[in-house]
ZABA-997009 format. One record per residue (C-alpha): residue in one letter; x, y, z. Coordinates in Angstrom, 3 decimals. Example, Ala and Ser with C-alpha at 12.3 -4.5 7.8 and 13.67 -1.06 7.14 Angstrom:
{type a&px 12.300&py -4.500&pz 7.800}
{type s&px 13.670&py -1.060&pz 7.140}
//
This chain:
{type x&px 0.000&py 0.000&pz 0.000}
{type x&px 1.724&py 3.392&pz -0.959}
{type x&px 1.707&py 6.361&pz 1.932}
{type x&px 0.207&py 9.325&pz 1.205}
{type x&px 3.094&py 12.184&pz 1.294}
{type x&px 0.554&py 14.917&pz 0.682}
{type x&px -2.622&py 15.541&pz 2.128}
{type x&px -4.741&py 18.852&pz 1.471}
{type x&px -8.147&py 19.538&pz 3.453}
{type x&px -9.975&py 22.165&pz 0.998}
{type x&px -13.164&py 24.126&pz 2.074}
{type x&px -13.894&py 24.770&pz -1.819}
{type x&px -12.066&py 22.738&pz -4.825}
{type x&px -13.385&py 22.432&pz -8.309}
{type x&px -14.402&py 18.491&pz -8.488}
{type x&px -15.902&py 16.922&pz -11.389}
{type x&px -17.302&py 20.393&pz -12.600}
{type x&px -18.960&py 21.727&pz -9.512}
{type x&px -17.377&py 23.485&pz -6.294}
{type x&px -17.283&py 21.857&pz -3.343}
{type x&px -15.571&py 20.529&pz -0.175}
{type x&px -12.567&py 18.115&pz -0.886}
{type x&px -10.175&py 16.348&pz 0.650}
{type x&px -7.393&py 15.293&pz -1.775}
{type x&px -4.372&py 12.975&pz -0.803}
{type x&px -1.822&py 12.417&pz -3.066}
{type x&px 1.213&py 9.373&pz -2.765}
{type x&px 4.519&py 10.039&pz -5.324}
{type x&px 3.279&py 12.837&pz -7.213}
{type x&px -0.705&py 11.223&pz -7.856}
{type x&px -3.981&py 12.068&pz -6.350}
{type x&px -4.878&py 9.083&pz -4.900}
{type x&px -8.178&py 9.721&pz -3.117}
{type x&px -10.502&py 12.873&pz -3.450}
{type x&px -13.081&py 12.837&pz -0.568}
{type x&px -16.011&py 14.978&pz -1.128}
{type x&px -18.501&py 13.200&pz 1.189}
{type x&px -20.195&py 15.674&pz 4.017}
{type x&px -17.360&py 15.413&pz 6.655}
{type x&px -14.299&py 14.653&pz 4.617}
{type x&px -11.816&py 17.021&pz 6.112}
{type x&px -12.512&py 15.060&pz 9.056}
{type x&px -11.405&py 12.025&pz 7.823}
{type x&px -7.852&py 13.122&pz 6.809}
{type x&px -4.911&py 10.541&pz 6.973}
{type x&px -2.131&py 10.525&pz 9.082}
{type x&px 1.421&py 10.711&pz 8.542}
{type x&px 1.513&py 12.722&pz 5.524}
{type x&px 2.354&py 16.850&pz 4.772}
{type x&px -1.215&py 18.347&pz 5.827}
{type x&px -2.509&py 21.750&pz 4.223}
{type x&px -5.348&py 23.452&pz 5.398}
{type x&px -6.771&py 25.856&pz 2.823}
{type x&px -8.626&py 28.913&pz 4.465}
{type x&px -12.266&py 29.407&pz 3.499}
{type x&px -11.388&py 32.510&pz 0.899}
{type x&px -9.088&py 29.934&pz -1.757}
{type x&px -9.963&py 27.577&pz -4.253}
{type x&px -8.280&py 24.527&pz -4.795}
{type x&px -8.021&py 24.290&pz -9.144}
{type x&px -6.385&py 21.762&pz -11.040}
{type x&px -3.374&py 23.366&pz -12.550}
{type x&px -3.696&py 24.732&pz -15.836}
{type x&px -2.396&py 23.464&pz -18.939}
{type x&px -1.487&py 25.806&pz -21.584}
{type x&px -0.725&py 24.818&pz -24.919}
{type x&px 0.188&py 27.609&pz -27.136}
{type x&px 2.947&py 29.091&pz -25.734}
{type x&px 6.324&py 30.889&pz -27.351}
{type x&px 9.388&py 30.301&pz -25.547}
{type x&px 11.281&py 31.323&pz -28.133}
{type x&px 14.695&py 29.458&pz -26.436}
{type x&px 17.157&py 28.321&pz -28.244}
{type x&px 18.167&py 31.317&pz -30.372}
{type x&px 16.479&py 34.346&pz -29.187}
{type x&px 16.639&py 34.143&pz -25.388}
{type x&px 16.750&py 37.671&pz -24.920}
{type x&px 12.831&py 37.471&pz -26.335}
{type x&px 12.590&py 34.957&pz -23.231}
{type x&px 13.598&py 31.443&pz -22.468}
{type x&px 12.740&py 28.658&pz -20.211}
{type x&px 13.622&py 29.767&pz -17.108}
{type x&px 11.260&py 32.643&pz -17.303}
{type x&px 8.385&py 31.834&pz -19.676}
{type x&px 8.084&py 28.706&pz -17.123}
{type x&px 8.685&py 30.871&pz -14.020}
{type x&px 5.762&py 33.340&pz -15.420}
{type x&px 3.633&py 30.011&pz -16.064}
{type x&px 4.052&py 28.799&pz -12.387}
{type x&px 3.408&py 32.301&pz -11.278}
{type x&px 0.072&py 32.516&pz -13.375}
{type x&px -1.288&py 28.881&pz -12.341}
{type x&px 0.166&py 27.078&pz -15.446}
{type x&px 1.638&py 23.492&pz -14.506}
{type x&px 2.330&py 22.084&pz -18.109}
{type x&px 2.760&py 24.447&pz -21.091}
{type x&px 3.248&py 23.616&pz -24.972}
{type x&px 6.222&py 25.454&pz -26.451}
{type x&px 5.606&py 26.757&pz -30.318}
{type x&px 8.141&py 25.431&pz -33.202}
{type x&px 8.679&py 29.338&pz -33.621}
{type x&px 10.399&py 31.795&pz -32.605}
{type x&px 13.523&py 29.790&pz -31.625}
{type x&px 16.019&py 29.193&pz -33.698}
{type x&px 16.347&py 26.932&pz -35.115}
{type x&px 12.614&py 26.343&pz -35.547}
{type x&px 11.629&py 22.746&pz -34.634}
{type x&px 11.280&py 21.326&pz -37.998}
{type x&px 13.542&py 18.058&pz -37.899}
{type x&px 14.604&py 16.034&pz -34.802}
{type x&px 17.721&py 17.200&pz -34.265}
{type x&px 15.930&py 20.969&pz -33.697}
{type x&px 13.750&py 18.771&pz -31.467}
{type x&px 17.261&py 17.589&pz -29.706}
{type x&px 18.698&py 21.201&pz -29.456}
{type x&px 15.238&py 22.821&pz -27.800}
{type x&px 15.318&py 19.570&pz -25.014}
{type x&px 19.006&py 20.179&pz -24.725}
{type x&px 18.216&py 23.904&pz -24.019}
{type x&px 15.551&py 22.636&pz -20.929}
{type x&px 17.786&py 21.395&pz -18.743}
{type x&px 17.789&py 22.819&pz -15.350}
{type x&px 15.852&py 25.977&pz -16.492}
{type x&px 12.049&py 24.319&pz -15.720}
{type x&px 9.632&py 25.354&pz -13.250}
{type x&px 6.577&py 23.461&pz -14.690}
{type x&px 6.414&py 20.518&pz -17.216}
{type x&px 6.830&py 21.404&pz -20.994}
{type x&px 6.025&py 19.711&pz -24.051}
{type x&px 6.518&py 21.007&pz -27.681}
{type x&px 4.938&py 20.886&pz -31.395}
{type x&px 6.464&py 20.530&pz -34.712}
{type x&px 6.315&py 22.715&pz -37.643}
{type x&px 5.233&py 21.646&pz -40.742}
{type x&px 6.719&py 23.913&pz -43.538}
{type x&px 7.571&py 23.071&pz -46.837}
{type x&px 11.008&py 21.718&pz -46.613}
{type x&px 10.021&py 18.987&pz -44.380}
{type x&px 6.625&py 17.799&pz -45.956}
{type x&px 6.772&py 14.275&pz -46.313}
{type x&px 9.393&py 13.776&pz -43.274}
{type x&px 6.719&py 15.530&pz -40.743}
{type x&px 6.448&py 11.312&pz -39.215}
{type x&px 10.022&py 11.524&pz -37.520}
{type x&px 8.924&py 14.128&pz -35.792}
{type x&px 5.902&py 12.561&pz -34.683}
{type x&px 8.541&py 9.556&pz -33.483}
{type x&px 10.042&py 12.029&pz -31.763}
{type x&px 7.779&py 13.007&pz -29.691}
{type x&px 5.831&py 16.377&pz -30.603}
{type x&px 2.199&py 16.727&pz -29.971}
{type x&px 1.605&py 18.142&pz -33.356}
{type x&px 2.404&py 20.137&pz -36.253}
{type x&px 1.898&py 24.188&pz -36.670}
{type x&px 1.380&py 25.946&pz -40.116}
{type x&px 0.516&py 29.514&pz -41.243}
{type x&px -1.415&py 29.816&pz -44.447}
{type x&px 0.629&py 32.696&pz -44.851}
{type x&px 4.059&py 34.653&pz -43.829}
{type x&px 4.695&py 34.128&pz -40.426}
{type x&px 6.628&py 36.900&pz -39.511}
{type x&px 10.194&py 35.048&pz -39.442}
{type x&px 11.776&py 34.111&pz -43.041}
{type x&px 13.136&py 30.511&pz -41.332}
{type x&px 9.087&py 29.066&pz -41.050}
{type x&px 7.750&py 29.681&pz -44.266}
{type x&px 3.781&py 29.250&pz -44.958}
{type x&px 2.016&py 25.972&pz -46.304}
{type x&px 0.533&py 27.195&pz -50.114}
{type x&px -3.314&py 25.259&pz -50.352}
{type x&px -1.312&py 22.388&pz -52.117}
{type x&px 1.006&py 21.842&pz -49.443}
{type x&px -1.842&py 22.116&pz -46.986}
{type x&px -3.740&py 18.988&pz -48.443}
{type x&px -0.404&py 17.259&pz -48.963}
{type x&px 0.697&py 17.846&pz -44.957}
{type x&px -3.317&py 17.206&pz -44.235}
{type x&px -2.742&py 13.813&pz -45.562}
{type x&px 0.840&py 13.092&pz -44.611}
{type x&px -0.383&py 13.943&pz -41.002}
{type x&px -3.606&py 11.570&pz -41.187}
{type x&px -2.040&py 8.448&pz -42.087}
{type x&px -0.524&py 8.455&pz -38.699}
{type x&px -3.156&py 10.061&pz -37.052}
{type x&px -1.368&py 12.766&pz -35.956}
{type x&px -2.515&py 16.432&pz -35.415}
{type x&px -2.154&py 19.840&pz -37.334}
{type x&px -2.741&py 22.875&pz -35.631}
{type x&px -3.159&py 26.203&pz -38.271}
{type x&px -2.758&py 29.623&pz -37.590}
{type x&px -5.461&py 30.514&pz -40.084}
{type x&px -5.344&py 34.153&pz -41.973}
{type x&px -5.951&py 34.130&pz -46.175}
{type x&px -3.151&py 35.134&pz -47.552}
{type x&px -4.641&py 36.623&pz -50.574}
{type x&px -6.942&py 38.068&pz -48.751}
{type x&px -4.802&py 40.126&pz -46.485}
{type x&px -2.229&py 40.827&pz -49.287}
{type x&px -4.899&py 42.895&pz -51.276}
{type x&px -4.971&py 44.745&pz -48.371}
{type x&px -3.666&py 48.029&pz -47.691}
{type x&px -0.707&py 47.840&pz -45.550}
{type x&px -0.472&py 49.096&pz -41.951}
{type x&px 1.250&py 52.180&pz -41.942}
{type x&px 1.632&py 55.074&pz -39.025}
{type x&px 0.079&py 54.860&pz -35.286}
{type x&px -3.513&py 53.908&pz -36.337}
{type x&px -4.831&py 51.294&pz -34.660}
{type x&px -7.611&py 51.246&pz -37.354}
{type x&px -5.246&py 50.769&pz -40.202}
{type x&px -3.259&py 47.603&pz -38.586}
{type x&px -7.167&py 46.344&pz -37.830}
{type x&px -8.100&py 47.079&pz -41.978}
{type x&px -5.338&py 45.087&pz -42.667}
{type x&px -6.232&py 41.497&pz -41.641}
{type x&px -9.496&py 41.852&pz -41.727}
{type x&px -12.448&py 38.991&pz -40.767}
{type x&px -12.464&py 37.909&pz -44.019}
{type x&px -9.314&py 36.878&pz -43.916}
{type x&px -9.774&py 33.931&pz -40.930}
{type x&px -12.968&py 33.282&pz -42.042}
{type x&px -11.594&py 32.010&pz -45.527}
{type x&px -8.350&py 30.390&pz -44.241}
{type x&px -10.937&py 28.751&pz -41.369}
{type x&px -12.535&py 27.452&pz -44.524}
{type x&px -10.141&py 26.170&pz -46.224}
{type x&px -8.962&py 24.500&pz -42.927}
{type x&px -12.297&py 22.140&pz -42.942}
{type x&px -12.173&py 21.384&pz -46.703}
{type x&px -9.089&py 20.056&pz -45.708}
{type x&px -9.861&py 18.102&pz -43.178}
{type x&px -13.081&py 16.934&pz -44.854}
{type x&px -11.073&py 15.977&pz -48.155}
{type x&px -8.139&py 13.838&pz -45.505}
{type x&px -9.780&py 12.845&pz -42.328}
{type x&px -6.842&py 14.598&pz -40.693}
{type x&px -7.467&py 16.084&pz -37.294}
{type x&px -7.206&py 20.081&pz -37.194}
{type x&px -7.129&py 22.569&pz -34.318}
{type x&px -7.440&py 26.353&pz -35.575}
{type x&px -5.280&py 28.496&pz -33.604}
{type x&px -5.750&py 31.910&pz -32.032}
{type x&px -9.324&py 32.009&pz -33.108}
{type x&px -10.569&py 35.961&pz -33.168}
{type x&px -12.849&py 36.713&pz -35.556}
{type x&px -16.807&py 35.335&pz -34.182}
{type x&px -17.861&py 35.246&pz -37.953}
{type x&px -15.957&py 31.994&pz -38.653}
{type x&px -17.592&py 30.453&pz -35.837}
{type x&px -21.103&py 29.059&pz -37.857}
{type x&px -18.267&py 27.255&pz -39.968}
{type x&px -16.276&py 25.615&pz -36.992}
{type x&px -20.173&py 24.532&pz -35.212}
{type x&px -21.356&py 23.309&pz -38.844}
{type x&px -18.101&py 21.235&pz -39.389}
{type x&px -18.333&py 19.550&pz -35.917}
{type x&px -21.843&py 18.733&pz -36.454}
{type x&px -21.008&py 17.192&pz -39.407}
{type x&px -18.626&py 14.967&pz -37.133}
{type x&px -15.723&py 16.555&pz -38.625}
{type x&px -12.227&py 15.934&pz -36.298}
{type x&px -12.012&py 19.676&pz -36.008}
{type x&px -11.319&py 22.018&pz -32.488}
{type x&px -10.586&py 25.941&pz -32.047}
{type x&px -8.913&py 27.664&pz -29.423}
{type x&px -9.120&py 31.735&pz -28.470}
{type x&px -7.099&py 33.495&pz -26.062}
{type x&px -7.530&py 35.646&pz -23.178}
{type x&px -6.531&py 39.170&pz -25.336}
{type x&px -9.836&py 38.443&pz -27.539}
{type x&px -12.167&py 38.019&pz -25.032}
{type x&px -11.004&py 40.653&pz -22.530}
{type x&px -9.323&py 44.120&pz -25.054}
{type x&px -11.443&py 45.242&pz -27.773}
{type x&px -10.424&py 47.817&pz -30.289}
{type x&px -12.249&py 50.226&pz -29.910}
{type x&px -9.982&py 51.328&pz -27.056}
{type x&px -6.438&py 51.042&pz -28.329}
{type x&px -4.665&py 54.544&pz -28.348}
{type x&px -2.636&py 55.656&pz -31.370}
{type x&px 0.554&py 54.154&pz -31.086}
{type x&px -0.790&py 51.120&pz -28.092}
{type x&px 1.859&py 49.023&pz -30.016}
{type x&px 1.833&py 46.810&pz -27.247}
{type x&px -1.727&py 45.894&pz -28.291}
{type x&px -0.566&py 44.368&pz -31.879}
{type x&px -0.867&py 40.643&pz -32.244}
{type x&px -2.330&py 38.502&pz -35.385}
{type x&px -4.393&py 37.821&pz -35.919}
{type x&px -6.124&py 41.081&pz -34.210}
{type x&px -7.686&py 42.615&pz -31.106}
{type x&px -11.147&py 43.527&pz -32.851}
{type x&px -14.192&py 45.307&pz -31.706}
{type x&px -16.475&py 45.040&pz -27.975}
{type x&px -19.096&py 43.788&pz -30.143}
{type x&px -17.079&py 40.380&pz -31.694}
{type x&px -15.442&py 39.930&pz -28.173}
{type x&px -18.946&py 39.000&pz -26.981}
{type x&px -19.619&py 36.540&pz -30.208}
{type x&px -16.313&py 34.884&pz -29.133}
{type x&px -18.334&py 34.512&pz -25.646}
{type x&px -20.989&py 32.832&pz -27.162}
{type x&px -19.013&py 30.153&pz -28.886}
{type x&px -17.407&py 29.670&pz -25.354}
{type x&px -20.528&py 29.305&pz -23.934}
{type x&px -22.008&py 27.234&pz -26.384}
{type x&px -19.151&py 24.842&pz -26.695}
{type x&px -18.112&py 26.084&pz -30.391}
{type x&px -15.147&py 26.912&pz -28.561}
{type x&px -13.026&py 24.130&pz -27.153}
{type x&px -10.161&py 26.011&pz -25.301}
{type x&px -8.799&py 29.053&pz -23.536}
{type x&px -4.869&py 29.175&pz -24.393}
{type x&px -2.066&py 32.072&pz -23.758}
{type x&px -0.453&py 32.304&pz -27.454}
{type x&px 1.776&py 33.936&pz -25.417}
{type x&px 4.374&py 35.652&pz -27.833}
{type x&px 6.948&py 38.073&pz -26.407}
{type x&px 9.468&py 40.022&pz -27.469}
{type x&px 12.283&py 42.565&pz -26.407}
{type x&px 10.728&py 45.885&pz -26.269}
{type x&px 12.316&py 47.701&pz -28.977}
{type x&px 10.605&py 45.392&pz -31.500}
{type x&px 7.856&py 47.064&pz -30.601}
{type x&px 8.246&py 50.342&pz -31.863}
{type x&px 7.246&py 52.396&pz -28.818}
{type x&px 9.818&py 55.300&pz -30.314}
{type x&px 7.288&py 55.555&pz -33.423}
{type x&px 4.058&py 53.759&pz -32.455}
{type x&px 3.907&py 52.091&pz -35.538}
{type x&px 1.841&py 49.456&pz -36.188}
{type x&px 3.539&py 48.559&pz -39.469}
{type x&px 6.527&py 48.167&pz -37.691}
{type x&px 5.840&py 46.681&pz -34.614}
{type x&px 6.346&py 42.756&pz -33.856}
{type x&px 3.114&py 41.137&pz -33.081}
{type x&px 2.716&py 39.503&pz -30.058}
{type x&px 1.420&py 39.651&pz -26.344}
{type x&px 3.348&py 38.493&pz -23.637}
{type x&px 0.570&py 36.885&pz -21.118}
{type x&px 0.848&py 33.193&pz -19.141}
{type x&px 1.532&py 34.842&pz -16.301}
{type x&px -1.955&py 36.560&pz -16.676}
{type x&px -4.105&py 33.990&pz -18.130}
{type x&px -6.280&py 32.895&pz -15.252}
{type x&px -6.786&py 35.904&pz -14.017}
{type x&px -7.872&py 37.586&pz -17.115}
{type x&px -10.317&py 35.314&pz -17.871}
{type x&px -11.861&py 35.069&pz -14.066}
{type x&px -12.073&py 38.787&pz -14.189}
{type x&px -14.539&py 38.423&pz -17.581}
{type x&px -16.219&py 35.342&pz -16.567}
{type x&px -17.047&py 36.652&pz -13.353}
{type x&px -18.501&py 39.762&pz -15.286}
{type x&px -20.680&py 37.425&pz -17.290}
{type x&px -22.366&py 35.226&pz -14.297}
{type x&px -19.886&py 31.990&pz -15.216}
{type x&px -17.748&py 30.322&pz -12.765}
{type x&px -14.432&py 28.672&pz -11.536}
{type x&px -15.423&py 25.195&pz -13.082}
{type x&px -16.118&py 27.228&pz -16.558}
{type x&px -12.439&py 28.631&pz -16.769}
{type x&px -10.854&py 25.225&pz -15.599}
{type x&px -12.729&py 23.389&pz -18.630}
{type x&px -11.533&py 25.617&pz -21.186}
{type x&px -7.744&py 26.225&pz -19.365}
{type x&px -7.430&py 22.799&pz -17.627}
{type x&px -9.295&py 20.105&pz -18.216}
{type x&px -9.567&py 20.887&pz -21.780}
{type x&px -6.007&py 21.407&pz -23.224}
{type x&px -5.287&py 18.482&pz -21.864}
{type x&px -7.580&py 16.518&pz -23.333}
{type x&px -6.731&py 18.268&pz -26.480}
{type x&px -3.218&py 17.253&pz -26.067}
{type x&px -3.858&py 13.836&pz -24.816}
{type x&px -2.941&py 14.236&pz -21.588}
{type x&px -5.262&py 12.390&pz -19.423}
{type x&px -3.397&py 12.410&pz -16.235}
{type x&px -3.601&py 16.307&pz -15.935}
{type x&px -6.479&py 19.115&pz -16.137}
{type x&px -8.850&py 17.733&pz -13.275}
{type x&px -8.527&py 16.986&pz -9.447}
{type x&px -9.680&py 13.523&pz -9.452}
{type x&px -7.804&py 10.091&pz -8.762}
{type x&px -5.240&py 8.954&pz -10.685}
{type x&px -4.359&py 12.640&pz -12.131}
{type x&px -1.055&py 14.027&pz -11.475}
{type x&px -1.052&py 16.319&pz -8.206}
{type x&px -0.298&py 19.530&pz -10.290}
{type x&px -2.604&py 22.007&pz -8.239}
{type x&px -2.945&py 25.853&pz -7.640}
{type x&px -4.803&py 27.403&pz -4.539}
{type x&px -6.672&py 30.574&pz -5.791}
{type x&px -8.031&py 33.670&pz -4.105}
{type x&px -10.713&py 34.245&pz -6.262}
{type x&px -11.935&py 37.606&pz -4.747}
{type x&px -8.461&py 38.941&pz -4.341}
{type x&px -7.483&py 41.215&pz -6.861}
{type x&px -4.066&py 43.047&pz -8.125}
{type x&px -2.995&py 45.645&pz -10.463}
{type x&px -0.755&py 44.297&pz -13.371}
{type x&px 2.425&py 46.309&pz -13.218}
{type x&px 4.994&py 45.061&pz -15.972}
{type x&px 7.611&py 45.298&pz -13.753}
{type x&px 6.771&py 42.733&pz -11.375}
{type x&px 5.709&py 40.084&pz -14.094}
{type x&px 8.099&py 37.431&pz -14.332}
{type x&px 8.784&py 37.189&pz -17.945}
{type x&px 11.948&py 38.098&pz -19.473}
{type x&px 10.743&py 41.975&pz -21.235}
{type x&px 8.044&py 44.093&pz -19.309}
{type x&px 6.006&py 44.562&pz -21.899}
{type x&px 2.238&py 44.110&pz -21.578}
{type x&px -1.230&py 45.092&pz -23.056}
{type x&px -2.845&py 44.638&pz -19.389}
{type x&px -0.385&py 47.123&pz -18.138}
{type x&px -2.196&py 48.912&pz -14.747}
{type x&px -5.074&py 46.816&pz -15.272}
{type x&px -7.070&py 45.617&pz -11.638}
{type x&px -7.695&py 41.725&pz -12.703}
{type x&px -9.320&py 39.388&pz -9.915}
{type x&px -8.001&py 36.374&pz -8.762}
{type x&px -4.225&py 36.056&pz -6.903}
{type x&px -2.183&py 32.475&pz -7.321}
{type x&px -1.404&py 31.806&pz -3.739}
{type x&px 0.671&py 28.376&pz -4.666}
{type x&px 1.004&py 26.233&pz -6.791}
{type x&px 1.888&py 22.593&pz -6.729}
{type x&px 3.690&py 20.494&pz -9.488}
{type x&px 3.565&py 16.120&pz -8.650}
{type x&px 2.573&py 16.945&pz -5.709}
{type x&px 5.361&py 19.374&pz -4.497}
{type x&px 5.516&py 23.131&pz -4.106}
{type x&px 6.986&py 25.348&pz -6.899}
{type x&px 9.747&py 27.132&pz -5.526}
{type x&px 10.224&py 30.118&pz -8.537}
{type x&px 13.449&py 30.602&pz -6.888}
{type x&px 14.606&py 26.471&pz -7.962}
{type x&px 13.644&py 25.274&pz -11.144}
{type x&px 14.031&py 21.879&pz -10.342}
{type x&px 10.323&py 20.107&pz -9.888}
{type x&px 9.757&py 20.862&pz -14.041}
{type x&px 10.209&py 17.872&pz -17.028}
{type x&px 10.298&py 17.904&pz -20.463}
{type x&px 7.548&py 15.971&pz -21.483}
{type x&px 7.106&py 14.478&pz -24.992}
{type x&px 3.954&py 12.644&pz -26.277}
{type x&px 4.084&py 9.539&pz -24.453}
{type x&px 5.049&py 6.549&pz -26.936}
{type x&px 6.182&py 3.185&pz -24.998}
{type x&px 9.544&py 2.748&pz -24.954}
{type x&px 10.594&py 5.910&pz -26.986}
{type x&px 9.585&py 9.070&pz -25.453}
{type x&px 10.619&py 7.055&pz -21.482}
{type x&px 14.754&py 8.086&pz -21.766}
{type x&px 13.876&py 11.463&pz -23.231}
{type x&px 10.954&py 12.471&pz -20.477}
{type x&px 14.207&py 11.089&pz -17.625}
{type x&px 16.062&py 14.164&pz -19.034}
{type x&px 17.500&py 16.120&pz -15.988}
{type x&px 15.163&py 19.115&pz -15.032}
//
């Protein structure tokens, strides 16, 4: 019989969907038992590490973020592991997804795979997995990847800012589409026309309204599209990244009532900012695809209510501040990108809150549901058997963001003096505190194949 090592008596947990009392004991990094009979915390073990919660925290799974840009190797003065995973702990994030892009090199072939788990060790504060790119030069070699160990495969359907991850053309699309399916793997698409936004005016000067013009709806709805065509044509499975324009959403709810292997994510910038109130020259605002208007933030609330609308991820892209143009505010110029894991959970309390939705809502679309996106069963929920990554929340507690205390690398950020609800108390990785000031609890962590991922997910932390 194993010992429990960890034993926490919470007043209010999120369990199977609902809040309630819980007590949760976990043995080697597992929760082994979560009691959430009348008179639980009365029944704790002995032996074990006890924590009382006070009445005013919730006890949430920890969240699993999959679109994340770490950016390490190459351009670790954009970030790096050791503080894009710091930031995660901070913000309530126990496993992220790094992006093929912006390291360099991108992670397009195994031994870029090799160099970004080299670049791991000893920086980690929470578990971090990683996708593939699919770009031309490696169509038709995307399966060694997959052997490798990625989670999936990111496109663009058009430039994506760096000249090292060129776009997919329709062809090449279809061709990865079907590549990808005969192994059942997974392609996940930043989704803009190309065509579309190239007969578009370019953004020029500190207009927000101009950098908005230039990628407009059209664009995603299109490339979103094109996407299920695919996907209907190859039986591949699809994911559309970064989701923010609400038109495309009768698409994405056709195709998945059509049975069509097809999910969507959006991200915390879409459903908090609108446009309507960036300044002139709010560089820090730019992203793509855009921040639009108050009145398509609240569609994007309706597919998350409705379930169009699997998941709530970061896409959280920074960059050193001078790539952001502040000297000339403009939006031509500018790199695209907001830096926000750290800020996640509380962004998206602060609007749920707003709209009469709960703690349980925000861990299915930031928990349990990237995981279960990713296939990763063992995280996402507080429930036997799941790994014992947990945050305690104070839910009515609230802060003002200051960029200066954030623990990313550059303190750059569109919630800048914002007052957000919700303060991460701790947060608990395997069962074990997170220390920000030793990254030593974190693990690479590939997508588990039996006896080929086990050496590589031993990898020193």
């Amino acid at each position: 019989m194993t010992h429990p090592d960890l034993v926490i008596r919470a007043h209010r947990a999120i369990v199977d969907g609902a809040e309630r009392e819980a007590l949760v004991v976990v043995a080697d990094g597992t929760i082994t038992t979560v009691d959430v009979a009348p008179g639980a915390l009365d029944r704790a073990p002995t032996g074990a590490h006890t924590v009382t919660l006070a009445r005013d925290v919730v006890l949430l799974p920890g969240l699993v973020d999959t679109h994340v840009h770490v950016n390490e190797p190459g351009r670790t003065d954009w970030e790096g592991f050791a503080s894009a995973t710091r930031a995660a702990a901070r913000g309530g994030v126990t496993t992220l997804l790094d992006m093929p892009l912006n390291s360099s090199p991108v992670t397009t072939s195994p031994a870029a795979l090799d160099a970004k788990l080299a670049s791991t060790v000893g920086k980690l504060h929470v578990d971090t997995g990683f996708w593939g790119g699919a770009v031309p030069e490696n169509l038709g070699r995307l399966r060694e990847l997959w052997d490798g160990g990625v989670f999936g495969f990111k496109c663009f359907l058009l430039h994506s800012g760096i000249d090292e991850f060129p776009p997919l053309d329709p062809a090449q699309m279809l061709a990865a589409m079907a590549e990808i399916a005969s192994f059942d793997g997974l392609l996940i698409v930043h989704a803009e026309d190309a065509g579309t936004i190239d007969a578009q005016t370019p953004p020029d000067g500190p207009a927000y309204t101009g950098f908005l013009d230039s990628r407009p709806v059209t664009a995603e709805v299109r490339a979103v599209a094109q996407v299920i065509d695919g996907v209907r044509r190859t039986g591949c499975r699809a994911h559309i990244l970064h989701l923010s324009a609400a038109d495309a959403l009768p698409l994405i709810r056709a195709a998945k009532a059509e049975g069509l292997p097809i999910t969507v994510e959006t991200c915390p910038h879409y459903l908090s900012l609108f446009a309507e109130e960036i300044q002139p020259g709010a560089t820090h605002y730019k992203c793509c695809p855009p921040i639009r208007e108050a009145g398509n933030r609240e569609g994007l609330w309706e597919g998350l209510r409705d379930g169009t609308i699997d998941l709530v991820v970061s896409d959280h892209s920074p960059c050193v501040p001078e790539l952001k143009r502040f000297d000339t505010g403009d939006f031509g110029e500018a790199w695209g990108g907001i830096a926000s894991v750290q800020l996640g959970l509380p962004v998206m309390w602060s609007e749920a809150r707003r709209r009469g939705m709960g703690l349980p809502d925000v861990v299915r679309w930031m928990a349990s549901g990237p995981a279960a996106f990713v296939g990763l069963p063992d995280r996402g929920a507080i429930r036997p058997g799941a790994r014992a990554d947990l945050v305690v929340l104070a839910p009515d507690d609230a802060f003002v963001v200051l960029p200066e205390r954030l623990e990313h690398k550059n303190p750059v950020t569109a919630y800048a003096e914002r007052a957000l609800a919700g303060v991460v108390r701790e947060v608990y990785l395997a069962g074990h505190r997170v220390d920000l000031d030793r990254p030593a609890a974190g693990h690479p962590v590939l997508r588990p194949i039996p006896s080929l991922a086990s050496s590589r997910m031993e990898t020193p932390a």
